[in-house]
C-alpha positions, 0 to 999 in steps of 0.5 A, a space after each residue: 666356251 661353255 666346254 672351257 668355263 666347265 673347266 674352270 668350275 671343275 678347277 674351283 670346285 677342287 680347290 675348295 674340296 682342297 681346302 676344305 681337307 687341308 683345313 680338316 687335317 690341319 684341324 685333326 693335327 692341332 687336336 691331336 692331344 685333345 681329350 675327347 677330340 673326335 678325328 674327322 675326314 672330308 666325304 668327297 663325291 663327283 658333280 655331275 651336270 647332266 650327266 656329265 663330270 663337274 669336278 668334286 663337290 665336298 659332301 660333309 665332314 665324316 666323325 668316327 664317333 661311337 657312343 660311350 658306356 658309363 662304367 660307375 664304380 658307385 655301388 661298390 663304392 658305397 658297399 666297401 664303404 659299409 663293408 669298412 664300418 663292420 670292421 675287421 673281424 679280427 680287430 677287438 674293437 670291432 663288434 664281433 670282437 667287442 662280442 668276443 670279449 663279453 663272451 671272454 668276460 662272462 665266463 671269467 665271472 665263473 672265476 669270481 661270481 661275487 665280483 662286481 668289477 667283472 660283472 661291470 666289465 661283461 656288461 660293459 663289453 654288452 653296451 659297447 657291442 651294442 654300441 657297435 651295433 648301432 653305430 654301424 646301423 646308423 652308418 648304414 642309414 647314413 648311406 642308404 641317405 647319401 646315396 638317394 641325394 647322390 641320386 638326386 644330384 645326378 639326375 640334375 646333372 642328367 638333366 643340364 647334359 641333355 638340355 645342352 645336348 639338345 641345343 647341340 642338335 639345333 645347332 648342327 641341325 641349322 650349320 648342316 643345312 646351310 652346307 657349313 661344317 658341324 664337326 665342332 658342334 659334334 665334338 662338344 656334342 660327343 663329349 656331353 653324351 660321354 658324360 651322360 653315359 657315365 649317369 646312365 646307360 644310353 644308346 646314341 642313333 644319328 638324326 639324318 637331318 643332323 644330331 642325334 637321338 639319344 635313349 636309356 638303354 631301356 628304351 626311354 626317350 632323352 633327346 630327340 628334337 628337344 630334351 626330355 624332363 626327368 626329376 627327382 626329391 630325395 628323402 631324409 631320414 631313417 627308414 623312410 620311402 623314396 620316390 621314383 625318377 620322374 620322367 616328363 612329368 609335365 605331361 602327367 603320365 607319371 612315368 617312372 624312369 627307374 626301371 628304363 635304366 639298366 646301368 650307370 652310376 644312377 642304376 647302380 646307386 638305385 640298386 644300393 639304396 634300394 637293395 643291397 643297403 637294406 638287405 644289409 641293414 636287415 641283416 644287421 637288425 636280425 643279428 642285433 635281435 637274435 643275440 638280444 633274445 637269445 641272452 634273454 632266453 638264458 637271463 630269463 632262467 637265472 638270478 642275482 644276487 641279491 634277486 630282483 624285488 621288482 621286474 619291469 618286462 618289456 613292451 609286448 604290444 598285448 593288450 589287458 583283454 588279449 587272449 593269453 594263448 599260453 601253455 604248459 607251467 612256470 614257477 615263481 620263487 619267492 625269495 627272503 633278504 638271504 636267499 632262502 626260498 619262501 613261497 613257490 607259486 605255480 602257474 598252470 596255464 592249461 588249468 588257469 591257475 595259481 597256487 601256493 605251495 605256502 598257503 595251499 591258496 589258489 587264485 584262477 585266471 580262468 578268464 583265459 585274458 592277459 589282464 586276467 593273470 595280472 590280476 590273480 598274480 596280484 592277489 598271489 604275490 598281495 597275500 606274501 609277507 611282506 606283500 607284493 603285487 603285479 599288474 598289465 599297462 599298455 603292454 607291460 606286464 610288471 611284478 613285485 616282490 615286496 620290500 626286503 625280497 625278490 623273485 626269481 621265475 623259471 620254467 616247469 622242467 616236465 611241462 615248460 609254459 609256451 607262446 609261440 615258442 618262448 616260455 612265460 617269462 622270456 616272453 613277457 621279458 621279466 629279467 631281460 638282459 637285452 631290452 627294445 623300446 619295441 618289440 624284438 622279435 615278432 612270434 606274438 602268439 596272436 590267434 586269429 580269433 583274437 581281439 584285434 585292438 586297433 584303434 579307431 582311425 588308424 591307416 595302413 598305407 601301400 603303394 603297388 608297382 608293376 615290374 616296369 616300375 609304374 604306379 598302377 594303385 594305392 590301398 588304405 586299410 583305415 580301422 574303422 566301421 567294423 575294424 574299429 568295433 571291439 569284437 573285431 578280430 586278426 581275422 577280420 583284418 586279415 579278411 580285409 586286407 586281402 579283399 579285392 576290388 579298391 579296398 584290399 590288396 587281394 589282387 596284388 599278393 596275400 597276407 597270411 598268419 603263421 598258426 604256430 607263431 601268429 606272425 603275419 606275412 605278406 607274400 607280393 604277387 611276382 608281377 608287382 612290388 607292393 611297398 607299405 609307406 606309412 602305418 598310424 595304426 596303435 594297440 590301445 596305449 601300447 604304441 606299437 602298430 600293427 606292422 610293429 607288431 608283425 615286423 612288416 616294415 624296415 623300422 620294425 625289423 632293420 630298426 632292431 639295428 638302432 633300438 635294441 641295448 643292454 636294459 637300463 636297469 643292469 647298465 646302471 646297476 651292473 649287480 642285477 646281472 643275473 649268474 646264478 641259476 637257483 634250484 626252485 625245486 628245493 624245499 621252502 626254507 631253503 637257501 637257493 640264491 648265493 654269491 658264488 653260484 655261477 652256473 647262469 654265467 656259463 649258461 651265458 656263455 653257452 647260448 653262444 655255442 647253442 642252435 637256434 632257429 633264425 628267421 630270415 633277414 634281409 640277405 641272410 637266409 633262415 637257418 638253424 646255426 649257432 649265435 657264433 656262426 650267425 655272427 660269423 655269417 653276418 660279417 662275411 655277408 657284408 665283406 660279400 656284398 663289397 666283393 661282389 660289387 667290387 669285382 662287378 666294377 673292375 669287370 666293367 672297367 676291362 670292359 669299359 677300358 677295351 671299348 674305349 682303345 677300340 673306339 680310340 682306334 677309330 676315332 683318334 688322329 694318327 699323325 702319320 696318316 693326316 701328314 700324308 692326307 695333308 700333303 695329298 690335298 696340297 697336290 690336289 690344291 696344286 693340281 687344281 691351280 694347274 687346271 685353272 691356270 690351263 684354262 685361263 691361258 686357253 682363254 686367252 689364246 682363244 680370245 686372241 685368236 678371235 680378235 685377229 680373225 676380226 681384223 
């Protein structure tokens, strides 16, 4: 009997494993349309007892499943986006057309130089170029914005996947343990994960308890027995420091979770804020800053019609006692109502002087300070008739010419004055055609023995990250103690900012100042990335900030984007613009200014064509080009960048394409193979009746068979 009851347990053990692989084939013919649906297979094993065969007992419910790569097409998304707003080249309403046009407009003044309505239309055409300018640079800001609250948004939704894929993992984990089928849960499981993979790279290891583990492709932890913790606060606005995806920071480890990720939409819109964007966006303030010092050069040299009576220069972040730190010699013509030629004052930087060749009078400026030229310069200009004046304010160098005159300034042609390469009035930008609430360019001529200016209580801020992206340290620099004395020098901060220990960033890079420029430069150490986050240092009055003053943050030089435009005084005034280049050689009483002069508006035109030394900027490298290649440069470096990214994309998405049919390969239903599946299992199921039925009728037969052996 106990050979008899074993068969009939053999009999039932395969129905039920019958059952079990009609129910899974009919499953996998039901979803066969499904998206996502995962095919699964019943895993059969023999039971033993003792030894001996037990029928088959149904292992599990097998799923083909392979965890999924995200293919995000973000980065390139947003970098054709700005890539667009450049425009085309080609297009006159573009700004490389909008250029093109004012360098048209400027040399048909040479038509006519007398002609206010070409003046007004070449100026026109600089405010619209400009115009461009900045709209694109905001754009450009707009993006780097949109992409950090992108991110945000992602990692929420990074989140909710990973909570729900954890709930998953409890559920299968409890099902599989009470012998019951999982594979439903681990289809809704599969899909979430496809749908975390496409945020960021993961790698998905199956838990032999059920479930599974799920990490970045760096190796973070997302989901184990429970779901990790990841956050994020965007920022808002224009240059400012974005914060880093914070990884369980529940448990104050302050994990960052940027730099465990190495692919997926959020990497990929990472690298766009944080990389391309600002790359670009630099590149744009280099090329807004260029072609505004380079017009100036030119400005600078000429003359109106009438000339200027009084010059406002630009905000040069100097102080009064600063250090002039000039060579060689520039002019100042003094000139009458008509145009004639009334008095030359020669500056002699090397000597400290001024003289008239009027009056023979010389007025020294052998203090050797900035304030020190204002005020001979005001002495020299008072004693003209009628009487002019000049004067330094908060960074400002101004002169006067005296009612009913104006003045025009050029260089020496034997000894040109200089600092760090531009000469008196280009640096001070007296007759700038381009102007900048800020500075426009960064060559200060500062020496390193100079007076340092800050004003007490100001703070430079940094933050310093190792290459995994941790936050290993913070550095304050605050100008007090002897950084706030008025004997401190450049030096002296340049001392402590490379100060090791807790009070510098010696240990993290070393800031250097260029002799030839006075520029300072941060060189970072390559093991860590050191990031100003705010900068309240202030010259005196000037509000320009140390890191403004040397272009070492985004605002300074990217900036240069949004700021720089054509000088307010010419925009309203279209006249001042200066076409003429007057003769300051020629002797007094003579007629140096007239309306039909037009070599200034050729020498406009021919600083496009002219080369120029370029300072790095952003993704373009320095050279030494023309203004018109630099430009050219400029617009194929953002139609790069979109290429780039787009190739990248469309490589990824072969490949992406290619994984998804190998995968599909496995894991679809063929409809075929589950009809043969689902008529072997109704065998099996007939086959397995048969045995039982075999064996009831054996029962019986043997039950009979003892009740007649009784009687």
């Amino acid at each position: 009997m106990t050979g008899l009851s074993g068969v009939l347990l053999s009999g039932l053990s395969g129905l039920r494993a019958a059952q079990s692989g009609i129910s899974s084939a009919s499953q996998n013919i039901t979803n066969a349309n499904t998206p996502g649906y995962v095919r699964t297979q019943v895993i059969l094993a023999p039971h033993t007892d003792l030894g001996a065969g037990g029928g088959v007992d149904v292992v599990g419910i097998k799923r083909f499943a392979q965890a999924a790569q995200g293919a995000s097409s973000a980065r390139a998304d947003i970098l054709n986006r700005a890539q667009a707003n450049f425009g085309d080249p080609a297009s006159s309403s573009s700004m490389f057309g909008l250029l093109d046009q004012f360098w048209s407009a400027t040399s048909q003044i040479s038509v006519d130089p007398s002609s206010t309505l070409r003046r007004g239309d070449a100026v026109s055409l600089l405010q619209a170029t400009y115009g461009e300018v900045q709209r694109v640079g905001q754009t450009i800001q707009n993006l780097i914005s949109e992409s950090d609250q992108r991110i945000s948004d992602q990692v929420s939704q990074a989140q909710d996947l990973m909570n729900r894929i954890a709930q998953y993992n409890t559920q299968i984990n409890l099902t599989k343990s009470a012998g019951a089928d999982t594979s439903n849960a681990e289809n809704a499981q599969s899909a979430l994960i496809d749908q975390l993979s496409s945020l960021m790279d993961i790698t998905v290891t199956p838990n032999s308890t059920g479930g599974v583990q799920v990490r970045t492709g760096g190796g973070a932890l997302l989901v184990g027995t429970t779901a990790a913790t990841i956050t994020y606060t965007p920022s808002d606005g224009n240059f400012t420091s974005h914060g880093v995806i914070q990884l369980n920071p529940q448990l104050g480890s302050g994990t960052n979770l940027d730099p465990y990720l190495t692919g997926g939409s959020i990497k990929g819109l990472l690298q766009t804020r944080d990389q391309d964007l600002p790359s670009l966006a630099e590149a744009l303030g280099g090329f807004s800053g260029a072609l505004g010092d380079a017009l100036n050069l030119v400005h600078n040299e000429n003359a109106s019609a009438p000339p200027i009576a009084n010059m406002v220069g630009r905000q040069t972040g100097l102080l009064s006692t600063d250090a002039l730190n000039f060579t060689g010699k520039a002019t100042i013509g003094v000139i009458d109502a008509n145009g004639v030629l009334k008095d030359r004052l020669n500056i002699d930087f090397d000597a400290g002087t001024i003289i008239s060749d009027l009056s023979s009078a010389t007025y020294s400026f052998a203090g050797g300070a900035v304030g020190d030229l204002a005020t001979a310069l005001n002495s020299a200009l008072g004693a003209e008739t009628p009487a002019g004046s000049a004067g330094f304010s908060n960074g400002v160098l101004s002169l006067n010419g005296g009612a009913g005159g104006g003045l025009v300034i050029q260089q020496d042609p034997g000894a040109p004055s200089d600092r760090a390469g531009r000469g008196f009035s280009h640096f001070f930008g007296l007759n700038d055609l381009v102007s900048s609430p800020t500075p426009m360019f960064f060559e200060n001529g500062v020496k390193g023995a100079d007076l340092l200016g800050l004003n007490s209580g100001g703070e430079i801020d940094y933050t310093i990250r190792d290459t995994a992206g941790r936050a290993v340290a913070t550095r304050t620099i605050t100008i007090a103690g002897s950084l706030a004395s008025p004997t401190a020098t450049w030096d002296d901060l340049l001392n402590a900012l490379n100060s090791t220990g807790s009070s510098g960033l010696g240990d993290f890079g070393v800031f250097t100042r260029d002799a030839a420029t006075g520029q300072i430069a941060f060189a970072a150490d390559p093991r860590f990335k050191v990031t100003m986050t705010a900068d309240t240092t202030q010259r005196g009055g000037t509000g320009v900030s140390f890191s403004a003053l040397n272009g070492l943050s985004e605002a300074s030089t990217a900036g240069r984007a949004l700021t720089v435009t054509v000088n307010a005084a010419i925009a309203a005034n279209p006249s001042r613009l200066a076409i003429g280049m007057p003769d300051l050689t020629a002797a007094l009483g003579t007629q140096v200014i007239e309306g039909g002069d037009n070599r200034g508006a050729a020498a406009l035109v021919a600083a496009r064509d002219s080369a120029r030394t370029f300072a790095a900027a952003g993704s373009l490298t320095a050279q030494s080009t023309t203004l018109g290649l630099y430009a050219s440069r400029l617009g194929g470096e953002a139609g790069r960048l979109a290429s780039d990214s787009q190739r990248s994309a469309d490589g990824a998405q072969a490949i992406a394409t290619a994984a998804n049919d190998r995968r599909s390969k496995v894991e679809s239903v063929n409809m075929d193979d589950e009809l043969v599946k689902m008529t072997t299992y109704q065998n099996a199921y007939a086959a397995s009746a048969r045995v039982i039925q075999a064996a009831s009728q054996m029962l019986s037969i043997l039950m009979n068979l003892g009740i007649q052996t009784a009687v």
